[in-house]
C-alpha positions as CSV (number, residue, x, y, z in Angstrom):
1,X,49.5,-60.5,102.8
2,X,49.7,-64.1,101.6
3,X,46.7,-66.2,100.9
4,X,46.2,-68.7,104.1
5,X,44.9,-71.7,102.5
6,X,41.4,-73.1,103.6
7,X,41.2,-76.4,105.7
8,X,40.6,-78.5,102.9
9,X,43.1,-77.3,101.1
10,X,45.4,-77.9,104.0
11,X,44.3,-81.4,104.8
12,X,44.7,-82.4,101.2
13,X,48.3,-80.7,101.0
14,X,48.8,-82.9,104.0
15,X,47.8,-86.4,102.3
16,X,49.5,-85.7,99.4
17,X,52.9,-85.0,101.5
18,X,52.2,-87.9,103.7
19,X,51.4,-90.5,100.5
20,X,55.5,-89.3,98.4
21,X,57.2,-89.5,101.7
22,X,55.1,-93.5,102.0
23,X,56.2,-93.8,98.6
24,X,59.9,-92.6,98.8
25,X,60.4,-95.4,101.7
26,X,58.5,-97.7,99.6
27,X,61.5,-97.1,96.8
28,X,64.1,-97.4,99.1
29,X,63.1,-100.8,100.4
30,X,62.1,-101.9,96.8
31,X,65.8,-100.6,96.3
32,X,67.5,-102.4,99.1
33,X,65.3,-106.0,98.1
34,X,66.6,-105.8,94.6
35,X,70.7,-105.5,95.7
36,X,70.1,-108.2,98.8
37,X,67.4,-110.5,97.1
38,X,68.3,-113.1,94.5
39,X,69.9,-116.5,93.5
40,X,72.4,-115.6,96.6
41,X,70.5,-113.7,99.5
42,X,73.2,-110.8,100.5
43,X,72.5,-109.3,104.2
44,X,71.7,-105.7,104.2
45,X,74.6,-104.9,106.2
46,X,76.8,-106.7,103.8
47,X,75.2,-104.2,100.8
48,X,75.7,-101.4,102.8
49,X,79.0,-101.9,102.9
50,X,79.5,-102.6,99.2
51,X,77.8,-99.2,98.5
52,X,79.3,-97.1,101.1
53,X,82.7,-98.3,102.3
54,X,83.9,-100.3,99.6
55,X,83.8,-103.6,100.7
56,X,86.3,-106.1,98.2
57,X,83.7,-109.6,99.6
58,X,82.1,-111.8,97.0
59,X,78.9,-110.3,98.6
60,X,80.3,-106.8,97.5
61,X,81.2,-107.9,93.5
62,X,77.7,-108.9,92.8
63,X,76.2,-106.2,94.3
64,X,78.5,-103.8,92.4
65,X,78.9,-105.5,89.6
66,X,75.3,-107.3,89.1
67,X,72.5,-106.1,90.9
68,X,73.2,-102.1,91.0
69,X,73.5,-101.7,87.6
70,X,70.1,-103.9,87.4
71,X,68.9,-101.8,89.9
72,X,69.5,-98.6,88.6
73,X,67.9,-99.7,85.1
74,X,65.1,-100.5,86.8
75,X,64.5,-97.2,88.3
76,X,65.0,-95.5,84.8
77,X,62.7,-98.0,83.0
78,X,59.9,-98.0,85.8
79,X,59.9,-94.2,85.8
80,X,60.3,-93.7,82.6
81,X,57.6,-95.7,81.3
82,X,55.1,-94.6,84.1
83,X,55.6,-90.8,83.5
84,X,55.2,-91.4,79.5
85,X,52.2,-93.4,80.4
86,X,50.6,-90.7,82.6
87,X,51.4,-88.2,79.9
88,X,50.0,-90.2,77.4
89,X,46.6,-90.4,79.2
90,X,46.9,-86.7,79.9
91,X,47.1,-86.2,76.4
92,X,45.1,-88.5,74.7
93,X,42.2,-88.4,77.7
94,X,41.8,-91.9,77.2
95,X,42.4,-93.7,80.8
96,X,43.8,-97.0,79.3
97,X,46.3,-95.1,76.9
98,X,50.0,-96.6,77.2
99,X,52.8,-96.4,75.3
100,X,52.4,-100.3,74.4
101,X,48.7,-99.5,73.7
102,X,50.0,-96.6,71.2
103,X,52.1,-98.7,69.1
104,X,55.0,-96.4,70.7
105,X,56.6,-99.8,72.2
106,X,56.1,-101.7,69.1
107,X,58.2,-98.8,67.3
108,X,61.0,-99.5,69.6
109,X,60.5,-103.6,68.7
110,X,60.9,-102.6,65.0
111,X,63.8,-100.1,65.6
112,X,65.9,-103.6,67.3
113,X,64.4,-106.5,65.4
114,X,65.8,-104.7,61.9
115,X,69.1,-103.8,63.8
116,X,69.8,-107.4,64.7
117,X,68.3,-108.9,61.3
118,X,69.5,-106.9,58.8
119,X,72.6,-104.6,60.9
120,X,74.3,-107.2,62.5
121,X,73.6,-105.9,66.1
122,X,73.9,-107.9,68.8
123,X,74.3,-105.9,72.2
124,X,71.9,-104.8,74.7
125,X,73.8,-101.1,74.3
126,X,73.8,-101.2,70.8
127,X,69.7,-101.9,70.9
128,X,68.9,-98.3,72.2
129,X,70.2,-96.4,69.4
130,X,67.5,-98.0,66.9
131,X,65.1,-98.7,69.8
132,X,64.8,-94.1,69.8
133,X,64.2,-94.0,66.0
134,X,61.4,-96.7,66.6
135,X,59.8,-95.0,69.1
136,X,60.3,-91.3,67.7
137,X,59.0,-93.1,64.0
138,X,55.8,-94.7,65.4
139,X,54.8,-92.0,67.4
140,X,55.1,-89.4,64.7
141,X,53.1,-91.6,62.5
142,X,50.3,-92.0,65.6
143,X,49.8,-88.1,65.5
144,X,50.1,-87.5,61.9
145,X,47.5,-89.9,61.2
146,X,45.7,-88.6,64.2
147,X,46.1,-84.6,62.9
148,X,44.7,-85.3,59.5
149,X,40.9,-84.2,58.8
150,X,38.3,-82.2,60.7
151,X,39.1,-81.4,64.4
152,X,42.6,-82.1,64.5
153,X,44.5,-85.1,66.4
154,X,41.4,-85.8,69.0
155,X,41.5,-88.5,71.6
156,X,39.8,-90.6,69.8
157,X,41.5,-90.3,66.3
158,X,44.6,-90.6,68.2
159,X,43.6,-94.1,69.8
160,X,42.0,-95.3,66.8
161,X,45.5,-94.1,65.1
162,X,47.7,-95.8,67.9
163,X,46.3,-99.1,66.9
164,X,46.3,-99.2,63.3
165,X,50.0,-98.2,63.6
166,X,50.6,-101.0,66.5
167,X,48.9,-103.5,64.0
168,X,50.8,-102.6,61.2
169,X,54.2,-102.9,63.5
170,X,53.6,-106.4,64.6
171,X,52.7,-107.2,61.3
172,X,56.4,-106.0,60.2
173,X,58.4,-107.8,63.4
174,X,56.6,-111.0,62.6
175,X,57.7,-110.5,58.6
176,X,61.3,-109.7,59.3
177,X,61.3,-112.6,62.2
178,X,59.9,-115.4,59.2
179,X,62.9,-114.8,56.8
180,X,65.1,-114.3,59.2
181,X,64.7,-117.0,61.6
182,X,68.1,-116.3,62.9
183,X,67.4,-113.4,64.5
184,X,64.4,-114.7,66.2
185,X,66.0,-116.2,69.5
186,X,68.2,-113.3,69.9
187,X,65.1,-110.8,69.7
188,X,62.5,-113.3,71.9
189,X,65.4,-112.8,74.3
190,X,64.9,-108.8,73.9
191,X,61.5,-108.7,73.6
192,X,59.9,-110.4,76.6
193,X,61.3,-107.4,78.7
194,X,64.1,-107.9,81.7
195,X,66.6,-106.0,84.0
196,X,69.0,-109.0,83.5
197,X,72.1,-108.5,82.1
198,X,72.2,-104.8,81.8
199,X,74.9,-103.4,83.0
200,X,76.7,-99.6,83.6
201,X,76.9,-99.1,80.3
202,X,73.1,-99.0,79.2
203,X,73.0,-96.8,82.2
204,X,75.3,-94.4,81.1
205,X,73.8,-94.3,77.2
206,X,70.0,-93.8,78.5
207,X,69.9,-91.2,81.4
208,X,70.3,-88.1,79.3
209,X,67.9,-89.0,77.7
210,X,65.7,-89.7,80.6
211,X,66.5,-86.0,81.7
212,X,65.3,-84.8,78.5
213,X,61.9,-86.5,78.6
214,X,61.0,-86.0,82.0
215,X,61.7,-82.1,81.6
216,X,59.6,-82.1,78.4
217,X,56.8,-83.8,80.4
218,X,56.8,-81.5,83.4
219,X,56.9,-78.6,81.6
220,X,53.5,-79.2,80.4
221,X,51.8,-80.7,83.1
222,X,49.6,-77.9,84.1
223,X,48.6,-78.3,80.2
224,X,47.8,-81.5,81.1
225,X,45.4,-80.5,84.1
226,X,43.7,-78.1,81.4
227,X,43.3,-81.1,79.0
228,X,41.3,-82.9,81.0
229,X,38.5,-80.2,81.5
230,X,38.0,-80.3,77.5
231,X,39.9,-78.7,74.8
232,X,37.5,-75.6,74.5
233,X,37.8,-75.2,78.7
234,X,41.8,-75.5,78.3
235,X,42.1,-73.0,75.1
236,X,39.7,-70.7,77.5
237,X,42.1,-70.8,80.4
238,X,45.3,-70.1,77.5
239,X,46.7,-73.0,77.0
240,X,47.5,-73.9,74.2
241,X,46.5,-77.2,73.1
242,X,48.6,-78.2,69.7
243,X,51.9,-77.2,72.0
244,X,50.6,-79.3,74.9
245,X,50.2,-82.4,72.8
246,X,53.6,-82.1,70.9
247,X,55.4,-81.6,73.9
248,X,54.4,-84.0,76.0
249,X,53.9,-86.4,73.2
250,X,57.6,-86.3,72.5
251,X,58.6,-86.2,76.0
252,X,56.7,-89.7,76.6
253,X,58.3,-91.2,73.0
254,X,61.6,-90.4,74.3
255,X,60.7,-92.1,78.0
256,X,59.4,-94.8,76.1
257,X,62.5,-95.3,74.5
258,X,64.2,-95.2,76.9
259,X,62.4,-97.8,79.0
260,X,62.1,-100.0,75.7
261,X,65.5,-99.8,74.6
262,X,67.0,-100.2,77.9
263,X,65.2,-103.4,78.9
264,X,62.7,-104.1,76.7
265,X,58.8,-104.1,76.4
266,X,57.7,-104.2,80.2
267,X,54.2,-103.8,79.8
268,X,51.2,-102.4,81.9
269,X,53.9,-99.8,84.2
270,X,52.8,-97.2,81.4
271,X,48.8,-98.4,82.0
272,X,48.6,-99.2,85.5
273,X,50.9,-96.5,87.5
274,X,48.9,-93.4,86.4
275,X,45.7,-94.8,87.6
276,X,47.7,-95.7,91.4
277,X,49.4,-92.5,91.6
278,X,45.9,-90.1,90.7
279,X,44.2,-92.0,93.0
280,X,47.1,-91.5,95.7
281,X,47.5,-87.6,95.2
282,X,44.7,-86.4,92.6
283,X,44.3,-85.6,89.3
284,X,46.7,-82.6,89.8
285,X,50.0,-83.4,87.1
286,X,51.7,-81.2,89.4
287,X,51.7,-84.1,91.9
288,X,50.5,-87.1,89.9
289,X,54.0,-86.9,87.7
290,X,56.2,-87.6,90.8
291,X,54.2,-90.0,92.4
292,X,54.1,-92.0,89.0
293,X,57.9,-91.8,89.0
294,X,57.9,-92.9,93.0
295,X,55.6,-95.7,92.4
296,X,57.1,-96.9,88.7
297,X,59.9,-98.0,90.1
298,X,58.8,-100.0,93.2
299,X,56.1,-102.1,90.7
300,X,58.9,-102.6,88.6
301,X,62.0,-103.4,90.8
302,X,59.5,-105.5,93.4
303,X,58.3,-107.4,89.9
304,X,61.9,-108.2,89.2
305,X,62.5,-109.6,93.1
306,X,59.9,-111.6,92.5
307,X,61.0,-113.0,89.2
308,X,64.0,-114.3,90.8
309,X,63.0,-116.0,93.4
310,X,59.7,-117.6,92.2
311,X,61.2,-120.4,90.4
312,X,64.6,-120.9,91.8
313,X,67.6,-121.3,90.1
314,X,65.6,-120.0,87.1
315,X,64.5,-116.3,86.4
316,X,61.1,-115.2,85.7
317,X,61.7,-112.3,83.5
318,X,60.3,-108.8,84.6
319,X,58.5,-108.3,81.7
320,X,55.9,-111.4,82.3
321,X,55.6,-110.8,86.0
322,X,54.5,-107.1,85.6
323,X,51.7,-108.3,83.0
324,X,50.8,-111.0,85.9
325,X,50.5,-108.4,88.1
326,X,49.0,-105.5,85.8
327,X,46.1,-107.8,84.5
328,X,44.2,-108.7,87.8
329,X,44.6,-104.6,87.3
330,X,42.9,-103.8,84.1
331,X,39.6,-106.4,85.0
332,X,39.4,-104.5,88.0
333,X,39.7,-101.3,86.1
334,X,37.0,-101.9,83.8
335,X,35.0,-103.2,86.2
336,X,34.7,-100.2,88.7
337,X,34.1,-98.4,85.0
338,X,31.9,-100.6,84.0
339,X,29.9,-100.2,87.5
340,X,30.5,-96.4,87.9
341,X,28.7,-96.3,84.1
């Protein structure tokens, strides 16, 4: 006979459903804002029937041809980066770990400031295939400096490696930007982090690669739940803790590449997601992961909204209003810390 599940257990199971159904609508209005909302306001019903019947309207060609690609980037990129930021504090047990914070970001910046110095790149698509190899390059570095000496790649060695190599990375984009000031427009265009301008193709050269990480992520996550009872707790319970770390270390480089490379550094998703979503649903990864990838997205694409209507004509990239917004987020952070201490 089945185990019946206690009250509590029941009433939690409950919240939990009743928060990713809140979120799911959530997305879909932070979907249907981003195709109606902009320099031209489209009706709903007019973006409905670019999406579902065809429509051959000037309303229907931007939404088709603008603002879904845009919109489907930022899906990717706000999911992408919020699961590797939730795996990264999983990992790492460090609640302010990020992949900008781990010099993981900066690794993409390198990756696309040396292809459009020295390569002659000069496309948003062509961007992601050095942004990976930045990402994948940094990171190793992190845990290899990490892994080195007594006890392995701790938290804290792993932090304390994150920002030597994220030091060391800026120092290298500023020294390639100085001799070649050419570049240096191009790559302040890149770097500031925005869903404008993308378009199918990005799509179409990042989502495997999305797939890939995500899997790698969720296939550890009850790893992750062990993690954060202490290393000697998880190795009791058989996990095993080298193969957590690996794992879902690579699975959030290659989400961070792919939110890097597809729109550039968007900074505090990766910090500020994780903390929403666990205290939405729990510290279970089980339900924390998919909540992170609900709520990702909506901070992201509701960022963007905002960016373009702010300071009309002009856009506010997405990039600067996510660190507007994820700021205010970190003092209160450290403040409830700082209180519950």
């Amino acid at each position: 006979m089945a185990a019946v599940p206690s009250p509590g257990r029941r009433a939690l199971l409950v919240r939990r459903t009743g928060w990713t159904v809140a979120a799911i609508v959530a997305l879909l209005l932070a979907v249907l804002l981003s195709l109606a909302v902009g320099a031209r306001t489209i009706a709903p019903s007019a973006v409905l029937d670019a999406l579902l019947h065809g429509g051959h309207s000037d309303a229907a060609d931007v939404v088709r041809s603008l603002r879904l690609p845009r919109t489907l980037i930022g899906l990717m990129v706000g999911a992408a980066l919020a699961i590797a930021g939730t795996a990264l504090q999983g990992i790492t047990r460090n609640p302010i770990a990020d992949p900008g914070i781990l010099g993981v970001s900066q690794g993409s910046s390198v990756g696309v400031v040396i292809a459009i110095a020295f390569l002659g790149v000069h496309t948003l698509s062509g961007y992601v295939w050095f942004a990976f190899p930045g990402a994948a390059v940094a990171s190793v570095a992190v845990y290899a400096i990490a892994a080195r000496g007594r006890g392995g790649a701790t938290p804290v060695k792993l932090a304390l490696g994150g920002a030597a190599i994220n030091a060391l990375l800026v120092s290298v984009t500023s020294g390639v930007l100085t001799t070649k000031a050419s570049a240096m427009e191009e790559f302040r265009f890149w770097n500031v982090g925005s869903l404008a301008g993308r378009d199918s193709h990005v799509v179409a050269q990042v989502w495997p690669f999305l797939l890939v990480g995500v899997v790698l992520v969720v296939s550890v996550a009850r790893g992750l739940d062990a993690l954060a009872l202490g290393e000697d707790v998880a190795k009791g319970l058989g996990q095993r803790v080298a193969t957590v770390r690996v794992v879902g270390g690579l699975g959030a480089t290659v989400l961070t590449g792919v939110g890097v490379a597809a729109a550039g550094p968007i900074a505090f998703i990766g910090l500020a997601v994780p903390h929403i979503a666990r205290a939405i649903v729990g510290s279970d990864h089980r339900w924390v992961l998919p909540m992170a990838a609900l709520v990702g997205p909506v901070m992201l694409l509701v960022s963007d909204v905002i960016g373009r209507v702010i300071f009309p004509p002009s856009e506010v990239p997405a990039g600067v209003m996510t660190a507007l917004i994820g700021v205010p987020f970190l003092v209160t952070l450290v403040r409830r810390k700082a209180v519950a201490a």
